[in-house]
C-alpha positions as semicolon CSV with decimal commas, in nm:
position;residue;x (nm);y (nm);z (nm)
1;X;0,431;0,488;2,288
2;X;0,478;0,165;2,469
3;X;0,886;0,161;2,443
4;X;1,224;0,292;2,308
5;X;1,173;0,049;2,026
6;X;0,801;0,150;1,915
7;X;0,965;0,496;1,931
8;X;1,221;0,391;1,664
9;X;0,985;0,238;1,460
10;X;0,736;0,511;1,435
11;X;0,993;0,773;1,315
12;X;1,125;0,502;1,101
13;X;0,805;0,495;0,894
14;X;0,794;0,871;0,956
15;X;1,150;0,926;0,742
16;X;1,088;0,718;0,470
17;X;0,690;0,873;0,434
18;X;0,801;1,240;0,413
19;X;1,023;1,145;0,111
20;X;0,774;0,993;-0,084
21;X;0,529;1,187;-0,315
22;X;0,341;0,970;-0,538
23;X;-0,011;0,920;-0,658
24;X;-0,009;0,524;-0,543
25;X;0,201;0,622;-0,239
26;X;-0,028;0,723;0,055
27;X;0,077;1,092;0,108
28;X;0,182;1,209;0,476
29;X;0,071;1,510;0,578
30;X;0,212;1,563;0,936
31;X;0,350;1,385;1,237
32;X;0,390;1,456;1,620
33;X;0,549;1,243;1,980
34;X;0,361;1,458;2,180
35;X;-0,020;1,432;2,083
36;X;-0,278;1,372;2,343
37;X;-0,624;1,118;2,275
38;X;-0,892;1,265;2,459
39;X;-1,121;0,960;2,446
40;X;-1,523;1,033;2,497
41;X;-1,489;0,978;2,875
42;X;-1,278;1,225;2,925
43;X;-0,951;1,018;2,998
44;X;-0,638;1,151;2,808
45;X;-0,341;0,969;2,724
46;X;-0,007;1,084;2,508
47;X;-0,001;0,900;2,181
48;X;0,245;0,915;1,864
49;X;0,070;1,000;1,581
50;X;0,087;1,063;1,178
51;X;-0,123;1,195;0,976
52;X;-0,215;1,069;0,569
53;X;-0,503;1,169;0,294
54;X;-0,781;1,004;0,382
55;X;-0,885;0,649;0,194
56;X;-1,225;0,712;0,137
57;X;-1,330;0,362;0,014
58;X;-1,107;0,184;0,241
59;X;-0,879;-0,159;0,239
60;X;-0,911;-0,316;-0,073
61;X;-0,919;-0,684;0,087
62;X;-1,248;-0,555;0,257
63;X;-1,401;-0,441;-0,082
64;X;-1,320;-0,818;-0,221
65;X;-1,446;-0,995;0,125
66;X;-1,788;-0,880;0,151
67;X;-1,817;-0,857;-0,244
68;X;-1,651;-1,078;-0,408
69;X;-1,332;-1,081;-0,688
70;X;-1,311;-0,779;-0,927
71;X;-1,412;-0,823;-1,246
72;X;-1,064;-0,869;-1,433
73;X;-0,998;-0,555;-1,608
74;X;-1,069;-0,387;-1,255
75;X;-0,779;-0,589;-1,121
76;X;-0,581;-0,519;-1,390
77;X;-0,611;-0,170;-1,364
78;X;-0,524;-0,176;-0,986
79;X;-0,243;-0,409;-1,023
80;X;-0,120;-0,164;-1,270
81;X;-0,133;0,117;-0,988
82;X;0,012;-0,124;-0,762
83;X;0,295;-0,214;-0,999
84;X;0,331;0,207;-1,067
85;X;0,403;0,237;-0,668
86;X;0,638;-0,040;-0,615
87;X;0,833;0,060;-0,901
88;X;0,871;0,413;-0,743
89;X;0,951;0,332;-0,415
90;X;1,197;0,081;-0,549
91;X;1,374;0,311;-0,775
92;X;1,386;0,581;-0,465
93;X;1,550;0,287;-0,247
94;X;1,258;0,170;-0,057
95;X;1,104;-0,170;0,014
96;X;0,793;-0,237;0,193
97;X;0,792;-0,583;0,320
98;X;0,419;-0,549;0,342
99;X;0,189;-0,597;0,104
100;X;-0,127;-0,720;0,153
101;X;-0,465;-0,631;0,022
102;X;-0,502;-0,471;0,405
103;X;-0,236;-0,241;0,307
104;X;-0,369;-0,165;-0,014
105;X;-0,635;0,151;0,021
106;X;-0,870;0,259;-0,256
107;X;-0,901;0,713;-0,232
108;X;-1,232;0,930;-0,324
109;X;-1,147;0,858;-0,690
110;X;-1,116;0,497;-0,658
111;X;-0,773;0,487;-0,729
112;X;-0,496;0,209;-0,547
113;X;-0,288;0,402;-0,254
114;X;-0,019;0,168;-0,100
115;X;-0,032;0,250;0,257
116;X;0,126;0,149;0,626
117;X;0,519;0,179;0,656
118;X;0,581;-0,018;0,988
119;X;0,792;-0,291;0,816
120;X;0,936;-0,034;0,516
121;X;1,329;-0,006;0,533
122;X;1,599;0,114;0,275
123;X;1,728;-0,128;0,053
124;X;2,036;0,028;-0,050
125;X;2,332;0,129;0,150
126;X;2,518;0,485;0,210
127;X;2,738;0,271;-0,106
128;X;2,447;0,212;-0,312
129;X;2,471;-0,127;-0,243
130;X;2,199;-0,341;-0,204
131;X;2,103;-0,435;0,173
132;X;2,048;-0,821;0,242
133;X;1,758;-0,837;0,552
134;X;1,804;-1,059;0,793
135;X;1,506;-1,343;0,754
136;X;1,504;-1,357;1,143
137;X;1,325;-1,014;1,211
138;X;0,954;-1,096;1,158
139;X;0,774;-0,839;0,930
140;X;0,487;-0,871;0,667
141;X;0,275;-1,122;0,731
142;X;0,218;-1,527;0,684
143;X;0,005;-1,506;0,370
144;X;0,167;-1,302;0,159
145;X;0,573;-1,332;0,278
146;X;0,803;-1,462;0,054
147;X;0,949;-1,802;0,073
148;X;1,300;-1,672;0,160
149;X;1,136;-1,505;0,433
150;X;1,027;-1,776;0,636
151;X;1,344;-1,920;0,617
152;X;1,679;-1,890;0,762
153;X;1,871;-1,672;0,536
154;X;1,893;-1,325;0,400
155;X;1,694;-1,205;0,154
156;X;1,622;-0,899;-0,120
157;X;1,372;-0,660;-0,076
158;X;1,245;-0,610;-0,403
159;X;1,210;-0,949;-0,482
160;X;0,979;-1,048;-0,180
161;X;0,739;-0,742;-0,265
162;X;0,748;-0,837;-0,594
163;X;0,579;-1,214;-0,385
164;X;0,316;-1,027;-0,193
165;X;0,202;-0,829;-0,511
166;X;0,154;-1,183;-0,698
167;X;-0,069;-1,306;-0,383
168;X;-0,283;-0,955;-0,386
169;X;-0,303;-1,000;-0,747
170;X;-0,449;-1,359;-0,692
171;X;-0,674;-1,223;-0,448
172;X;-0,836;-0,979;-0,661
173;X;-0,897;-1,255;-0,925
174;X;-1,016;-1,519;-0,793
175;X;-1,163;-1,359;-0,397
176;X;-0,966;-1,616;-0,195
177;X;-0,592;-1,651;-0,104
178;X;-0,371;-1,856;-0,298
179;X;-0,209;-2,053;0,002
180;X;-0,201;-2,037;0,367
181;X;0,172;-1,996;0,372
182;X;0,433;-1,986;0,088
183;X;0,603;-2,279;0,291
184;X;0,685;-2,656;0,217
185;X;0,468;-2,668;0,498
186;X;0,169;-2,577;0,318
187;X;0,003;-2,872;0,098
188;X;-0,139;-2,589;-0,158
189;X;0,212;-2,439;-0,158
190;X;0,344;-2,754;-0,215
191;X;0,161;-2,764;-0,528
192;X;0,312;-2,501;-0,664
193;X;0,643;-2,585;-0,598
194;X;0,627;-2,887;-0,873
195;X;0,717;-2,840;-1,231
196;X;0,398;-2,965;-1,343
197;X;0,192;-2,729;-1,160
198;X;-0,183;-2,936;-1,325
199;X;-0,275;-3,053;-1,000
200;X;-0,267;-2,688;-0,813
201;X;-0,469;-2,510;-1,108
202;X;-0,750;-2,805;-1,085
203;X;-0,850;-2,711;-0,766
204;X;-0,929;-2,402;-0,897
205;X;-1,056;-2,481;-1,218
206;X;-1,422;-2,358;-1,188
207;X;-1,284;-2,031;-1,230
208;X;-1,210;-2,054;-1,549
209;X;-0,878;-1,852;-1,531
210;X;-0,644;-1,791;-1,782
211;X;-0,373;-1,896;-1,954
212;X;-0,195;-1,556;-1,916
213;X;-0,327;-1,515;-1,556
214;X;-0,192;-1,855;-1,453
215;X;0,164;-1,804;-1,586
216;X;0,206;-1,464;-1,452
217;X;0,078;-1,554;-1,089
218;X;0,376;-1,899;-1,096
219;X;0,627;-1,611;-1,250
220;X;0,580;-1,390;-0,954
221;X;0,585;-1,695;-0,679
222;X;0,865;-1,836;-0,835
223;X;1,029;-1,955;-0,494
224;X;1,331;-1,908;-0,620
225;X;1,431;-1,521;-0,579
226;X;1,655;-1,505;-0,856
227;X;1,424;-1,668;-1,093
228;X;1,152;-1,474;-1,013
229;X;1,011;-1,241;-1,245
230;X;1,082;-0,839;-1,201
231;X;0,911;-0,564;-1,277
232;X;0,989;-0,499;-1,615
233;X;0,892;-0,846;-1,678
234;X;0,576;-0,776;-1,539
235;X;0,459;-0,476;-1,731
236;X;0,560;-0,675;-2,047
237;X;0,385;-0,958;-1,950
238;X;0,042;-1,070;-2,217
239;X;-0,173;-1,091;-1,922
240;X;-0,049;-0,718;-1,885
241;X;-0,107;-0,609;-2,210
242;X;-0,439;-0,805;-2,275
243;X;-0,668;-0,504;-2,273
244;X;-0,738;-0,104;-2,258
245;X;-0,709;0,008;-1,848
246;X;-1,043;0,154;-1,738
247;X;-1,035;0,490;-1,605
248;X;-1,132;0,562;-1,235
249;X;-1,497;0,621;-1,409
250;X;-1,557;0,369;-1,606
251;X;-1,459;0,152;-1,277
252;X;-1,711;0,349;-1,059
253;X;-1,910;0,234;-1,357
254;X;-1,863;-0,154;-1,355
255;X;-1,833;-0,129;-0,955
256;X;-2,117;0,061;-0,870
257;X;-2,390;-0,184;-0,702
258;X;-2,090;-0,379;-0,503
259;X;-1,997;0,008;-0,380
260;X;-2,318;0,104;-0,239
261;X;-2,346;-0,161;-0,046
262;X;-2,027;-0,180;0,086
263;X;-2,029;0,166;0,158
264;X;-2,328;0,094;0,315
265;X;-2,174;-0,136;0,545
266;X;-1,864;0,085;0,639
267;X;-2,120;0,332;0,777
268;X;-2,277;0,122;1,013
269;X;-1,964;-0,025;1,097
270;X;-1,802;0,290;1,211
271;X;-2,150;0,461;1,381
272;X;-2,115;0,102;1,590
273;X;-1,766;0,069;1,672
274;X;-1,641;-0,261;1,899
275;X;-1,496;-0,141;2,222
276;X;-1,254;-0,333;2,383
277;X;-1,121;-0,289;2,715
278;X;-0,777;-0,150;2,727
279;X;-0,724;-0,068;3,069
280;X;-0,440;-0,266;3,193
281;X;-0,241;-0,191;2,868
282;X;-0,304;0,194;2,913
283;X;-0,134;0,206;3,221
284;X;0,155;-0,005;3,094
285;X;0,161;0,206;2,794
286;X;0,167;0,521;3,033
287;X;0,431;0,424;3,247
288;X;0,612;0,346;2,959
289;X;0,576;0,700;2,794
290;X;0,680;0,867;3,124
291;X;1,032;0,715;3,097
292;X;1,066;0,774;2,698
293;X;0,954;1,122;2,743
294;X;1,232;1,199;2,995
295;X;1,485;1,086;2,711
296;X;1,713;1,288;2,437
297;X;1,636;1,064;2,219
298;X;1,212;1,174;2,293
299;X;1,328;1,538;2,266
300;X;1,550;1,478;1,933
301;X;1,244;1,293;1,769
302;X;1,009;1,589;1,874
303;X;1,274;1,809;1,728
304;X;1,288;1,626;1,403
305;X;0,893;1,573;1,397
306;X;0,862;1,971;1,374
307;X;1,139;1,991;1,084
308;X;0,961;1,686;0,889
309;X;0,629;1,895;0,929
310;X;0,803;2,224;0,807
311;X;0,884;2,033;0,529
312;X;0,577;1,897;0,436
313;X;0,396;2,199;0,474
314;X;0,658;2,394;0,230
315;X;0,578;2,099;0,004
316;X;0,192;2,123;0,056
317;X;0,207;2,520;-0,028
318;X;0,426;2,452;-0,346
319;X;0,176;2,173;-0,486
320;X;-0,120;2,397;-0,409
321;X;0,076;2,693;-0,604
322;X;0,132;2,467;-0,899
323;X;-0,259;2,375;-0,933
324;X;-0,326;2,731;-0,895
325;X;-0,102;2,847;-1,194
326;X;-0,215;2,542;-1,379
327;X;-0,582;2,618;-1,323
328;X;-0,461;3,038;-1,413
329;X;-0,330;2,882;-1,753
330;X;-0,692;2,726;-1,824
331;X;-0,863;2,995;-1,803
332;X;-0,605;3,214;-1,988
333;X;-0,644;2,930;-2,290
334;X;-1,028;2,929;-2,242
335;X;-1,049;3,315;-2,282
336;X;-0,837;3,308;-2,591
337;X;-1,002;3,036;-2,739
338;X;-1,339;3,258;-2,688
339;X;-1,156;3,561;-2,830
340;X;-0,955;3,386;-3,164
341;X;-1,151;3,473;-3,454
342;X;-0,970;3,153;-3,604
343;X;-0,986;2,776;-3,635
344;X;-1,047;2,726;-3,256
345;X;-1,362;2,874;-3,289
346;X;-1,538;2,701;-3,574
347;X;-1,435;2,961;-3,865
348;X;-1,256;2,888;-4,148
């Protein structure tokens, strides 16, 4: 923990992770101040740490780099997901300010996990009021921020995620990024920003997108905020509705050569891990620790680490009860099924 600040940022994204329990939510599952790395040389050093599920198949914007856009009902399903977690966090207060297809994690069953909190915040005061950010404190990144965000001025929460969702979205589609920035800065940006947006679809036109696609990607860049299109409008949307959602299987299914090889490549990635020397910042990061340690604030977020873990772990017990009754009721409507002399078993 390199200062006071990184401090208050980690148990920033701690708070807001322990109250959210959702299937497209990543799911935190403990957090500590006072961990120790032990790295292979035998050097230690005192790290912050949290813990979530793991993501089995990784960042989404790798499985679309080294093999290439989903095929469109694939995309729709996981912009569904994606859409399902937004709207939860939203409706529980919280913005994220960060997505990205980095940020976006597929599980063991394939399914879209929204993940990394560094830039999350409450968007709604004590007052249930909604909370303007200033445009000033960098978070998200260049890509996928939101107009208002790279300008001088406040800006709402819900609306810029609502932004980055439309560029992951794009992304998935068509395997490339829609602009470099959503700037006037930006000649594809630019583009976009006419009312006749011809010229910006012709670059893309060997694609072959549609109609649909097209008007709910300018919908959800609308630059202006209050003209851009929310949630609701987005489930209702025809590109939304234009087919069945394929179940985790039948994606497996229609993914299944791109996902050997990528998994493929994740193996040998992580058996050959880059190592980059780290010295210098170590030291700095250790002096550093020394002083926050010392602290009542280091002692109160150690204190509140262990209640947030208490918690979670009362939570994890009550979940794992639940799937045990629910599996108990199975077999209790198996056995009676085998036992009913009636319609359930094939007699008249």
């Amino acid at each position: 923990m390199a200062s006071f600040r990184d401090l208050t940022g980690f148990m920033d994204e701690v708070r807001l992770l322990s109250l959210c329990n959702h299937p497209h939510v990543v799911s935190l599952r403990a957090a500590s101040v006072v961990g120790t790395l032990t790295r292979a040389s035998g050097t230690k050093r005192n790290v912050a740490y949290h813990v979530t599920d793991y993501a089995r198949f990784g960042e989404l914007y790798k499985l679309v780099k080294k093999t290439g856009p989903l095929p469109e009902q694939v995309a729709r399903a996981y912009f569904r997901q994606l859409l399902a977690g937004l709207e939860y966090l939203h409706s529980a207060g919280i913005v994220h300010r960060d997505i990205k297809t980095e940020n976006l994690l597929l599980d063991d069953e394939l399914n879209l996990v929204i993940a990394d909190f560094g830039s999350a915040a409450r968007s709604r005061t004590g007052e249930n009021k909604p909370v303007d950010f200033d445009s000033a404190l960098p978070v998200g990144s260049q890509l996928c921020n939101a107009p208002e965000i790279n300008m001088e001025k406040s800006y709402q929460g819900e609306k810029a995620d609502i932004f980055s969702a439309g560029v992951c979205l794009f992304l998935m589609v068509t395997g490339c990024p829609p602009f470099g920035e959503a700037s006037s800065r930006d000649a594809y940006f630019r583009l976009l920003l006419r009312k006749n947006k011809t010229a910006y679809w012709n670059i893309y036109k060997s694609l072959e997108l549609s109609p649909e696609f097209r008007s709910l990607f300018e919908h959800m860049t609308e630059a202006d905020p209050a003209r851009r299109i929310d949630l609701q409008g987005i489930l209702s949307h025809p590109w939304m509705l234009a087919g069945p959602t394929p179940t985790s299987e039948e994606i497996r299914g229609l993914l299944r050569d791109r996902l050997s090889a990528y998994l493929e490549m994740r193996m040998k990635k992580l058996a050959n891990p880059r190592r980059k020397d780290k010295r210098g910042k170590q030291e700095e990061c250790a002096d550093a620790t020394a002083t926050i340690k010392g602290s009542p604030a280091y002692s109160e977020c150690v204190a509140e680490c262990a209640e947030i873990n208490s918690r979670l772990s009362a939570a994890a017990s009550l979940r794992e009860a639940a799937r045990g009754k629910a599996e108990e009721r199975k077999e209790d409507q198996y056995e009676k099924m085998q036992d009913d002399d009636g319609p359930l078993n094939g007699h008249p």
